[in-house]
VOPAVEX-735816 format. One record per residue (C-alpha): residue in one letter; x, y, z. Coordinates in steps of 0.1 Angstrom, whole numbers, plus 5000, padded with zeros to 4 digits. Example, Ala and Ser with C-alpha at 12.3 -4.5 7.8 and 13.67 -1.06 7.14 Angstrom:
// VOPAVEX-735816
A512349555078;S513749895071;
END
This chain:
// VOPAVEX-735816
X898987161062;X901187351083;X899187451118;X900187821130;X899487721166;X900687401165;X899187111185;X900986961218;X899986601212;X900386431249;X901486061246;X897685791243;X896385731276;X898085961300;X896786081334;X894386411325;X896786661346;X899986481335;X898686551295;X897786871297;X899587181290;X897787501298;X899387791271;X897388041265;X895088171290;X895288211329;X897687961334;X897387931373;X893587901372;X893287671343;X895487481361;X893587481393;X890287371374;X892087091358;X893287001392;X890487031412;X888286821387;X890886551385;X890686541425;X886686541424;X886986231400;X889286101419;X887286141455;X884185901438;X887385651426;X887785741389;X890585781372;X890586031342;X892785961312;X893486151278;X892885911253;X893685921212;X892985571202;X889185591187;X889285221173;X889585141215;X886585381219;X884285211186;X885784901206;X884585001240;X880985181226;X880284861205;X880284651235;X878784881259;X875584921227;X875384531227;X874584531266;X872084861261;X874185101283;X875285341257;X873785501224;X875785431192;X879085621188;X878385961163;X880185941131;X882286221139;X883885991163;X883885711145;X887585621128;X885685461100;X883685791089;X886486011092;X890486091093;X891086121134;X894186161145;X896086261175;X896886641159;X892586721162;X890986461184;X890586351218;X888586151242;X888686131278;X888285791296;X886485781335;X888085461346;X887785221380;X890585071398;X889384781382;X890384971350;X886884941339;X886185261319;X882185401328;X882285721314;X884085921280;X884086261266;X885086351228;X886186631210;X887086741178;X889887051170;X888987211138;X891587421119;X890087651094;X892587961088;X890488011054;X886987991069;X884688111097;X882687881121;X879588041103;X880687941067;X881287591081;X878087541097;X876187711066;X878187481043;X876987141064;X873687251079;X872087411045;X874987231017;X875687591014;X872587710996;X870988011008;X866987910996;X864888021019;X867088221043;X866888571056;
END
């Protein structure tokens, strides 16, 4: 499938700032935010990382749900319930100067020139029957 805004895929593990590329938007305060947030991370000693490698995160979650610290990773995260790739997933990594990572953030990019948001929530929420629905 050929993207019409095609994805800027940052090299796996880079420095949050260094991985980002703001281009659409206010470029100089986007920017700023990124910067400033990176710095506040930085000030309690972590080190914030743009990941792509989800077997690491099942990895790191699986662990971390053996010594009761985390929940169980969602499915939508999980490589083995679904096609991640670089093109429309992250995570972000909080790591020590120990390079112990003790915090993470995922997201998913969806790409639906033929849809709406609402036809895809319908669709999963309801299996796209409208029974019982004003």
């Amino acid at each position: 499938m050929t993207l019409i805004y095609p994805n800027i895929v940052p090299e796996n593990n880079l420095r949050l700032p260094d991985a980002l590329t703001v281009k659409h938007g206010p470029a100089r305060l986007l920017s700023r935010f990124v910067l400033e947030g990176d710095k506040a991370a930085r000030q309690m000693g972590l080190r914030l990382r743009l990941r792509h490698d989800f077997g690491e995160l099942l990895y790191l979650n699986e662990r971390e749900v053996a010594h009761g610290n985390w929940f169980k990773l969602v499915n939508m995260y999980n490589p083995a319930y679904c096609d991640l790739s670089p093109e429309n997933s992250y995570w972000i990594s909080g790591e020590t100067a120990e390079g112990d990572i003790v915090l993470t953030q995922a997201g998913r990019i969806f790409y639906w020139p033929e849809t709406s948001l609402a036809e895809e929530a319908h669709a999963m929420f309801y299996a796209g029957h409208d029974e019982g629905q004003l």
